[in-house]
N, C-alpha and C positions, 0 to 999 in steps of 0.2 A: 616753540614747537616747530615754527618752518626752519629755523636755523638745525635743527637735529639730523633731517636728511642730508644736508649740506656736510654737517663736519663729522659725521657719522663715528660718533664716540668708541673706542677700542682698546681703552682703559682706565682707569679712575683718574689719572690727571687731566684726557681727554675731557669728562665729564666736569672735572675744574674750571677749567676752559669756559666749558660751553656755559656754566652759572655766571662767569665776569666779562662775556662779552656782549651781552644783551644787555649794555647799560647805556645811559645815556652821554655817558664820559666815551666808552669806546665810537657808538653813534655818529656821535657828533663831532669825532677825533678823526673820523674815517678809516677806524682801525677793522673793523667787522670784516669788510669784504675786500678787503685783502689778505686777510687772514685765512679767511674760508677759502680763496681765491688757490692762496698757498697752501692750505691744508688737502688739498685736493690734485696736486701739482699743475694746475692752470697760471701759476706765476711766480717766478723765482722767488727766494729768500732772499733779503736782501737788507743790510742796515746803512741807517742815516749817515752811520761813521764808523769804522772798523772797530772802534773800541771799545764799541757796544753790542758786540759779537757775544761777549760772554753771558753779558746783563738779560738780551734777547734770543739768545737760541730755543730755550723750550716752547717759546711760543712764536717758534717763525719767525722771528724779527721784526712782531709787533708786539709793543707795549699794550698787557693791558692789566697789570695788577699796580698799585700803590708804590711796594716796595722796591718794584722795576722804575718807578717814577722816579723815586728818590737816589736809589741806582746810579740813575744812570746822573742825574745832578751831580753827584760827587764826582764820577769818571767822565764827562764833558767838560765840567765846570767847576770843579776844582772846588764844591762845597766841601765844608766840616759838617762834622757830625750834628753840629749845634744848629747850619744855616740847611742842614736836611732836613731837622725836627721844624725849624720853621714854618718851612715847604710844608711837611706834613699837616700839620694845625690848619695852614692855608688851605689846605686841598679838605680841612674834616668840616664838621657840620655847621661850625659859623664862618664861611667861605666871606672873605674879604676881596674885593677889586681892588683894594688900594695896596692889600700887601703883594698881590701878587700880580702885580705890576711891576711895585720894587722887586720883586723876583726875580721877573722875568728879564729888568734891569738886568741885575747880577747874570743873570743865568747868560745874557748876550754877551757881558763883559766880559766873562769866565772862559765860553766859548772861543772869541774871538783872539783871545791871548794866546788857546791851544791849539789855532790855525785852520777853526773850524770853518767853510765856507757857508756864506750866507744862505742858499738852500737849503743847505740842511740846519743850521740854526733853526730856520723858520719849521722845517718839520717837526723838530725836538721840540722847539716850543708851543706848537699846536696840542703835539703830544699832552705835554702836562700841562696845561693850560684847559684844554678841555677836561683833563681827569678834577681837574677843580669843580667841573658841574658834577658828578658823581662820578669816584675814584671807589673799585674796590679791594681791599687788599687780599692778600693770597690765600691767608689764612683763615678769613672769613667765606671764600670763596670754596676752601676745602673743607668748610665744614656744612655750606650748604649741599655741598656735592653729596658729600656722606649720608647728609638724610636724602638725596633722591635717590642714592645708588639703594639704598635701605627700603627707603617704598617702592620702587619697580620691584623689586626681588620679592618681596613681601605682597605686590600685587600677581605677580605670575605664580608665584608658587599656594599662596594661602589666599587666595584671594576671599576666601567669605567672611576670614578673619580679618582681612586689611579692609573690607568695606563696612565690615559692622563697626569695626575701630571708627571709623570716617566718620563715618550716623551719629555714633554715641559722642562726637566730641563736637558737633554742629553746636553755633556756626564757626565756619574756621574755612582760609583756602579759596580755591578762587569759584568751583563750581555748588550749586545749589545742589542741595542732599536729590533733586527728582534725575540730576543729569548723572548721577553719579550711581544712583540708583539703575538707570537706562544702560551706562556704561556699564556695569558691572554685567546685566543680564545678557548684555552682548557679547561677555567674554564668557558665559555658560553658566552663569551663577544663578541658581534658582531664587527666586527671593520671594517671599510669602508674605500675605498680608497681616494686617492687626487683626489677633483673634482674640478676644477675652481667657478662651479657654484653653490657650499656648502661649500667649507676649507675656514678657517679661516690661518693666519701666526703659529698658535698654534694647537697643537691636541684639540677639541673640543666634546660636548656631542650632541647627538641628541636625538631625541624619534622618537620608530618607527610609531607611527600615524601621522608623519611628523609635526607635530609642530618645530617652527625656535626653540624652548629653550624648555629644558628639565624641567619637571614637575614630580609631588610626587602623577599622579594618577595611581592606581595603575594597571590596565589595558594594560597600556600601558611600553613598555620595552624601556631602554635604551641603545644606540649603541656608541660607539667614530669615529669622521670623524679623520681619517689624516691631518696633518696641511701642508701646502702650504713650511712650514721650512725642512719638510724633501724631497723635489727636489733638486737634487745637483743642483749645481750652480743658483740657483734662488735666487737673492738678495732677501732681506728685504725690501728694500724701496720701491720696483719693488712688490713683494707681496700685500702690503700696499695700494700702488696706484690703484691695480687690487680690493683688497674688496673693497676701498673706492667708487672706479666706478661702480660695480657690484651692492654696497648698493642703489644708488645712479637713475639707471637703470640696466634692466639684461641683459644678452647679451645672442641674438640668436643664433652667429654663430661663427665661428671661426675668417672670417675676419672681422666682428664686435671687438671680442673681439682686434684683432691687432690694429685696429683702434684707438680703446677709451681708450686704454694704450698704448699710446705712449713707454714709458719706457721701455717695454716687448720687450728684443733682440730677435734676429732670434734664436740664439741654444737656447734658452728659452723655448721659444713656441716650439721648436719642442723634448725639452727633457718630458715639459707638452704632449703632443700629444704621446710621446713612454710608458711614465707608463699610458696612460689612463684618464688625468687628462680632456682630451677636447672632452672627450667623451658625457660628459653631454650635451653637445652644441648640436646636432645632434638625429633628430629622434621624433617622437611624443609622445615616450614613455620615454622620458630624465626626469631627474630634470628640468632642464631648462623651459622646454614647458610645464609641469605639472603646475609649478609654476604661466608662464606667461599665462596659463587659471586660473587658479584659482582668479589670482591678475586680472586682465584686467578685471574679469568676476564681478567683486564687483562695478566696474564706475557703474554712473547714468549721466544723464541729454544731454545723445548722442542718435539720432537715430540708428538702425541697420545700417544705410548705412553712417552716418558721422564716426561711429566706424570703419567699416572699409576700412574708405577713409583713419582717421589717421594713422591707423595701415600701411595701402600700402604707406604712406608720411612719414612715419618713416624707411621703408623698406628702400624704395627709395632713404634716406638721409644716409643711413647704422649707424640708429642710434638706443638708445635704445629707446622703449617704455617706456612709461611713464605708472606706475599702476594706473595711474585713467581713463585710458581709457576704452576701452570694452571686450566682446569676442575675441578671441583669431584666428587669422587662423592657422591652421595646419601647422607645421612645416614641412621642407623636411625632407629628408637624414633617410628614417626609418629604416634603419639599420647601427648603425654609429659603428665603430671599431677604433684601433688605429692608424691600416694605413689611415683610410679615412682621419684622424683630421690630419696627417701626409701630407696626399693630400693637404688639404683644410689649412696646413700652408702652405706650396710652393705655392698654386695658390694666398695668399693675399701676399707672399714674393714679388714674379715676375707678381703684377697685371697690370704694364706697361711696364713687357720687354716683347719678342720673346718667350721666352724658351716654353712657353707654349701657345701660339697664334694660334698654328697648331693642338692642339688635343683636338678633340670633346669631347664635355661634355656627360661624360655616364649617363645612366640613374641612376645606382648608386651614390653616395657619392663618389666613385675612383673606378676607373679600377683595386687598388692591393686588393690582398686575403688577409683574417685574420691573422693576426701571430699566430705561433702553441705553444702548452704553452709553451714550452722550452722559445719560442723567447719571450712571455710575462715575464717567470722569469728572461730570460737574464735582460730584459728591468726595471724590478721589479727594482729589484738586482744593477742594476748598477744608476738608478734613483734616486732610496729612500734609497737601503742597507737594503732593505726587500720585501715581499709580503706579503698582507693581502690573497692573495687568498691560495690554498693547496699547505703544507709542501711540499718541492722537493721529498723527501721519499717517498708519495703516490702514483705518478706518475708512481714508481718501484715497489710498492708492491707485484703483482703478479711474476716479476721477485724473489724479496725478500723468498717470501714462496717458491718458486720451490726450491730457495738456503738455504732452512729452517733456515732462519733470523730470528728471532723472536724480535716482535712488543717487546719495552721498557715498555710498558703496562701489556706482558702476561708474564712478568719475576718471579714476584710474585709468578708465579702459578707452577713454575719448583721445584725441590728439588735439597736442597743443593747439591754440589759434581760433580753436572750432566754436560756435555759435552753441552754446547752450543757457539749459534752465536750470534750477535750482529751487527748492521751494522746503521751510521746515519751520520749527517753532525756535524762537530767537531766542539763545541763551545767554550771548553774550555779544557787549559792544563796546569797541574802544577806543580811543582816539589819542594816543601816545603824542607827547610833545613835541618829537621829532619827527613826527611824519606828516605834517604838513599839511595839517588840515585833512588828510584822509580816515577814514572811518573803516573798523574793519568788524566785517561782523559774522557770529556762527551760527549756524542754522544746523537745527537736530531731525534727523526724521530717524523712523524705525530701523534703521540700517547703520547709522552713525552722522557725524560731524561732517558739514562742507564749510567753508571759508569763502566769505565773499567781500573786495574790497569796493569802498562807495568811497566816488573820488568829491574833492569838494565841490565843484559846479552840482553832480546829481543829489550831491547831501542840500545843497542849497534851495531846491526845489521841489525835494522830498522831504522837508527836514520832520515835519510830524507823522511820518510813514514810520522814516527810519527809527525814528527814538521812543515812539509811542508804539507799536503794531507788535503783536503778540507772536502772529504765522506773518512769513513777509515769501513771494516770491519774488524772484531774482532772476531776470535775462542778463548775459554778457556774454562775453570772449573767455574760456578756459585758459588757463593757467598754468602749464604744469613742466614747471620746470626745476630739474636737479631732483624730480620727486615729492616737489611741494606743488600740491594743489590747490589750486584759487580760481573765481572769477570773480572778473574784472565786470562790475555791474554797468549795464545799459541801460537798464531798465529797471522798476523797484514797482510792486504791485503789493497791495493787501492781499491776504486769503483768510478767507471764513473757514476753519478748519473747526472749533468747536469754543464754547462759551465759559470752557474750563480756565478758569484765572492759572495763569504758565507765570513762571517769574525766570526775570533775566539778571545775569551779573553786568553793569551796566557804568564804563566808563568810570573805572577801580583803578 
């Protein structure tokens, strides 16, 4: 991602490129930055040996595919086809030191016959020599391209369709379904929670003039529901059974829905009822009751008063309504939350014991208060392993600016060299083979992604900050060169931002 500003891609083979030089073969070859170097025009083109003008011209006169490896062995060194394939094997996945030493024999031999001086021998040979630690070839390299050129396109143009694709094929990739979920709301993608009485077992599309199926007029915008797959411990079959009864008739209320899915355990229904999912059930202003006017409201061939005989004989039988009947009556519970649905699973738990026989029905939905948003991200968080509602970050922000944090948004706008903060919840951390013991890590807050590098002395004396801590702030020196922004850490602090278990990708 920071080499992208650097070689700023400007056609499909650019993008080639940019998948086979972030290896550990070009790396450690020191072909990267000089290449970038070149692509930029900060440093001639220039080859080890004039003859290999042909072999390296599309990529500046640095090696960095396979086939260029092999290449260039025959026009240096005078390989056959037979002592190329050698090379090759050497350089694939049971990499040998001893043949490719003999190699490297030959390869000096070969050279030296064709009057190649010692200089650039030694380059040539680093060249392929390091492509032995990881060599990729062209062709694999154009087929990764293909699938990124495919999902960028796919994420700017469709994106509610490229993000529910993401959801529904978890786990997979490098970021967790909450960062991805974050990302998407930042590029303007509405995204909606688990509702019993809209999720599907899959993340799903909706539109927002409430049509069931997403259409191409263009007035109307498209949203992703949450699927019913991300409630921990909520089987599948148990999902299943729930849309097939839902399709089937809707359900009014909470102990309705216990009812007419048998299936549905007790810690089910009530890990449903803590993210929110049975919220819909409750209140006049739900999906639910919306629905069940809208549909009821389309029946013919009932009086006003047989309509709402069925409806109170459906009540009565605690079953669904049927959408061919009529008008709809008003639903209870006008202001439903997560405790009430919480309530209102305990009262259909224990609808034949004691435990609750002795206390009056309030006029509420339940006698408990709202949960405060901490206790909805606790709930989020331990639920699904996300929120669609606002980043933990914002919650803090006004703390944030008193501590002159600066938003991952307004980093851009700093100058290099400068003294700043940084502060977010840690997504990801990495410590690549080639960087030397440096640690680099991404911090998310409501605004998006900062990058912060921890050099090995401060990882050595933060080491259970950096590797263990959920929110981490960050003091150093900005970063921001070529367009890639960084800081460079000073300083490494805990932050208590909230007691919602966050998960990181972590040293992949």
């Amino acid at each position: 991602m920071s080499a992208l500003p650097r070689n700023r891609p400007k056609c499909f083979y650019d993008i080639v490129i940019q998948v086979a030089i972030i290896r550990p073969g070009p790396i450690v070859g020191k072909m990267m930055n000089p290449f970038l170097k070149r692509r930029q025009g900060l440093e001639p083109v220039n080859y080890a040996h004039p003859s290999l003008e042909p072999v390296l011209k599309r990529t500046l006169g640095v090696p960095l595919f396979q086939e260029q490896l092999l290449r260039m062995a025959m026009v240096v060194a005078d390989f056959s086809g037979g002592e190329a394939e050698e090379l090759r094997r050497a350089m694939g996945n049971k990499r040998s030191q001893a043949k490719m030493a003999a190699i490297e024999t030959r390869l000096r031999s070969g050279m030296t016959k064709n009057g190649i001086r010692q200089q650039a021998q030694d380059e040539i040979v680093q060249s392929i020599v390091s492509f032995a630690l990881y060599g990729f070839p062209e062709s694999h390299a154009a087929s990764f391209a293909l699938l990124a050129y495919a999902s960028a396109y796919l994420k700017c143009h469709y994106l509610a369709a490229f993000t529910a694709a993401l959801l529904n094929n978890q786990p997979m990739g490098f970021y967790h379904p909450a960062t991805i979920v974050k990302d998407a709301q930042r590029h303007g993608l509405r995204v909606r929670p688990v509702d019993v009485t809209r999720s599907y077992w899959p993340c799903t599309l909706e539109c927002e003039c409430g049509d069931e199926a997403p259409h191409n007029r263009p007035d109307c915008r498209i949203s992703m529901r949450m699927g019913l797959r991300y409630v921990r411990g909520l089987r599948e079959e148990t999902a299943l059974a729930l849309v097939s009864e839902r399709n089937r008739k809707i359900f009014f209320s909470v102990d309705n829905l216990a009812r007419r899915v048998p299936e549905l355990r007790r810690n089910e229904l009530n890990m449903l009822a803590q993210i929110g999912a049975l919220n819909g059930l409750g209140g006049p202003f739900s999906p639910s009751h919306q629905r069940f006017q809208a549909d009821l409201g389309k029946g013919a061939g009932f009086s006003r008063a047989d309509k709402s005989s069925e409806i109170n004989s459906a009540l009565a039988a605690n079953e669904g309504i049927d959408f061919g009947a009529a008008k709809a009556v008003p639903f209870p519970n006008p202001k439903f939350h997560r405790r009430d649905a919480l309530w209102q699973v305990e009262k259909a738990a224990w609808r034949e014991g004691s435990l609750l026989a002795d206390i009056a029905e309030p006029d509420s939905p339940s006698p408990l208060t709202q949960m405060t948003s901490e206790e909805r991200l606790i709930a989020d968080y331990h639920g699904t392993g996300l929120t669609v509602g606002a980043h933990p970050m914002l919650y803090r922000r006004e703390e944030m600016n008193r501590m002159r944090v600066v938003r991952a948004i307004d980093l851009c706008r700093l100058k290099h060299g400068q003294f700043t903060r940084i502060a977010g919840c840690v997504i990801a951390r990495q410590r690549p083979g080639t960087a030397n013991g440096f640690i680099f890590l991404s911090l998310e807050d409501e605004t998006g992604i900062s990058n912060a590098i921890i050099m090995p002395d401060l990882y050595d004396q933060n080491r259970l900050l950096v590797i263990h801590e959920r929110f981490l702030l960050i003091e150093g020196i900005l970063q921001n060169v070529e367009n890639v922004i960084s800081v460079k850490a000073l300083r490494v602090s805990r932050l208590e931002i909230t007691d919602a278990v966050t998960r990181s990708h972590d040293f992949h």
